[in-house]
N, C-alpha and C positions, 0 to 999 in steps of 0.2 A: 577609437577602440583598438585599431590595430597600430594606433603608434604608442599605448600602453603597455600594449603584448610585446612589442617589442622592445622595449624598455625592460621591460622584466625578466623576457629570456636574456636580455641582454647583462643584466644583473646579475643574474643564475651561474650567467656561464662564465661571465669575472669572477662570480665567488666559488664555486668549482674549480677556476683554473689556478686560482691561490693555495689548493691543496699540493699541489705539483712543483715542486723545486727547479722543474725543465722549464716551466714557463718565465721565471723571472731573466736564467742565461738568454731566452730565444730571445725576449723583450728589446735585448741588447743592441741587436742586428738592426739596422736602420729600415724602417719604413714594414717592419711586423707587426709591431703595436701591439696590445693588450689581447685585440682580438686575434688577429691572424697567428699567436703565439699561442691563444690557447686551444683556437681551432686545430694547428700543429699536433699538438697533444692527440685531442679527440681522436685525429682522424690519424696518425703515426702510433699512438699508442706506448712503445717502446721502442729506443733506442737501437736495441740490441735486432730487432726485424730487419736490419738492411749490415749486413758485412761490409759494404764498398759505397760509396756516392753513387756509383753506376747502378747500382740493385735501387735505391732510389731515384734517378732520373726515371728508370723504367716504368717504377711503379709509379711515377706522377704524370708520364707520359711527355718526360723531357728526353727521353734518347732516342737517338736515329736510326731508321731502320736499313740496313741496306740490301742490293739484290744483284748476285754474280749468277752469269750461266757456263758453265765449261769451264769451274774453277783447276779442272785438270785435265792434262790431256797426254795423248802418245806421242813423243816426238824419238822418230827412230830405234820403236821398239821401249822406252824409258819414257815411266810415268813424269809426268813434270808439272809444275804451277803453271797456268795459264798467265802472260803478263796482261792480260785484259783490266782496265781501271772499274772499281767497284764502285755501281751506282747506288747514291743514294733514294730511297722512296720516299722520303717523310719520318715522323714523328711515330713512333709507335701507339697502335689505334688499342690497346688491352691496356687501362689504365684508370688511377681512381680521376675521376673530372669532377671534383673538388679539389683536390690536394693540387693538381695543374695550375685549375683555375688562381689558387693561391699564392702561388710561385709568381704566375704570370704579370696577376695583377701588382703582386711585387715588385716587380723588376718594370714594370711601365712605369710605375708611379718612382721609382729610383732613380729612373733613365730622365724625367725632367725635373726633379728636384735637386738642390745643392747640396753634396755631400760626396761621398769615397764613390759608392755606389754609380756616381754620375761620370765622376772621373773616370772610374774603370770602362764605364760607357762611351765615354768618347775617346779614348783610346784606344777602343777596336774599331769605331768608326775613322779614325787617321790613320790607322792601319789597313785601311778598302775594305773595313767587312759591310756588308748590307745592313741597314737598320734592324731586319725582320732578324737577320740573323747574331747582330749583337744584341738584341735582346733576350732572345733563347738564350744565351751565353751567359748572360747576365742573372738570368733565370736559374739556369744549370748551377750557376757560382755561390746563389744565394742558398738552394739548395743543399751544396756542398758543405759551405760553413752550418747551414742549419743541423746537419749529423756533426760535426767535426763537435762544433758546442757543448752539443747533447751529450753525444759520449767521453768527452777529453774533459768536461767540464770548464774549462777556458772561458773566457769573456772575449766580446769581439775587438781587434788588433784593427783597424783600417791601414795600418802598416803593412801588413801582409797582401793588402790589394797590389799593391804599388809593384811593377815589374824588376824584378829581382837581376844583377849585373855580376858576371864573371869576375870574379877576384881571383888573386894568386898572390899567396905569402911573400912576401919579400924573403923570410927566411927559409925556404923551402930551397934546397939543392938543384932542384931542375928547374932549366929558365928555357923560355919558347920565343920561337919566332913569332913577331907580330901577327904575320899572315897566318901562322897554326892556332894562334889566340884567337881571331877571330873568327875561323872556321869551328873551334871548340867551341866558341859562345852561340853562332847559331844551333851548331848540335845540337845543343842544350836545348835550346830555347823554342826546337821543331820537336823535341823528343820530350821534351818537360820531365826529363831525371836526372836529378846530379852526378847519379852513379850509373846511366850513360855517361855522363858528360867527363865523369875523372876516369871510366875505360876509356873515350877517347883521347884523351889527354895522357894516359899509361903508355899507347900504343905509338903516342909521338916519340921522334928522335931525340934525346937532351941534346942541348949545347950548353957552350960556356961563353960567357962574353972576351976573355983572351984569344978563341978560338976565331972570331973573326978580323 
């Protein structure tokens, strides 16, 4: 009886989610499937409810919460920042626990399965991050693409997983010293903006290679 019922809502909510143009792009994304795409819908609704990635981690209850005390203080009469390092608490607890749960199970079932998804996975694990925490990550990523989709309309790139490498023109007039190149590339690479990364790169010295 109840594995009838289930079949049937199950049917329901495939041919329901076949009204929705969103669900074919989510489909795209490795390891969403028919259901977890149209569940997406349901419970997301519209695209346009989240401005940034980060207004959705919140609402799925994938962002960090953190907690300073004496983020300011009087030094010599002048208010100042406190340099105290800012703890993190956890995962923020006001959150849909569906839409998490969804994410989550994502990103477990991506992280041992063969595909991009997995790759990107064990590439923060060779990088020292903890399991529990490159799965969040992984979670957060899936996430991310899931609005990028939605609203840009795109289809998913697994190109775009792959970690991105500092280039410089060959015809570009200003040439760097090695050691400056590679001090720009981790900028980069800590700061995840390109335009950090070409201010840092503005503020270097040019040379010229007759010059040494």
């Amino acid at each position: 009886m109840l594995q009838r019922l289930r079949q049937q809502v199950r049917r329901e909510l495939l041919g329901e989610s076949r009204k929705h143009a969103a669900t074919a792009k989510l489909r795209q994304i490795p390891y969403l499937g028919p259901i977890r795409s149209a569940l997406l819908v349901a419970l997301i609704q519209t695209q346009h409810r989240f401005r940034t990635k980060r207004q959705l981690w919140a609402y799925s209850g994938l962002a960090l919460e953190t907690r300073t005390s004496a983020e300011y203080r009087y030094v010599e009469g002048q208010l100042r920042r406190s340099k105290k390092l800012v703890s993190i608490r956890g995962l923020n607890k006001d959150h849909n626990h569906d839409l998490k749960g969804l994410f989550k199970a994502a990103a477990i079932t991506a992280s041992v399965r063969p595909g991009p998804f997995q790759d990107f996975y064990q590439a923060l694990l060779e990088k020292g991050m903890k399991p529990t925490m490159a799965r969040l990550t992984l979670a957060r990523k899936i996430a991310a693409i899931t609005l990028t989709l939605w609203k840009k309309g795109e289809g998913f790139d697994a190109e775009k997983l792959k970690p991105r490498r500092l280039s410089v023109s060959v015809k570009s007039p200003f040439h760097f010293r090695g050691s400056s190149l590679v001090m720009a590339d981790r900028f980069w690479r800590r700061s995840g903006s390109r335009v950090s990364m070409l201010n840092a790169c503005g503020r270097m010295v040019p040379w010229h290679p007759a010059s040494v």
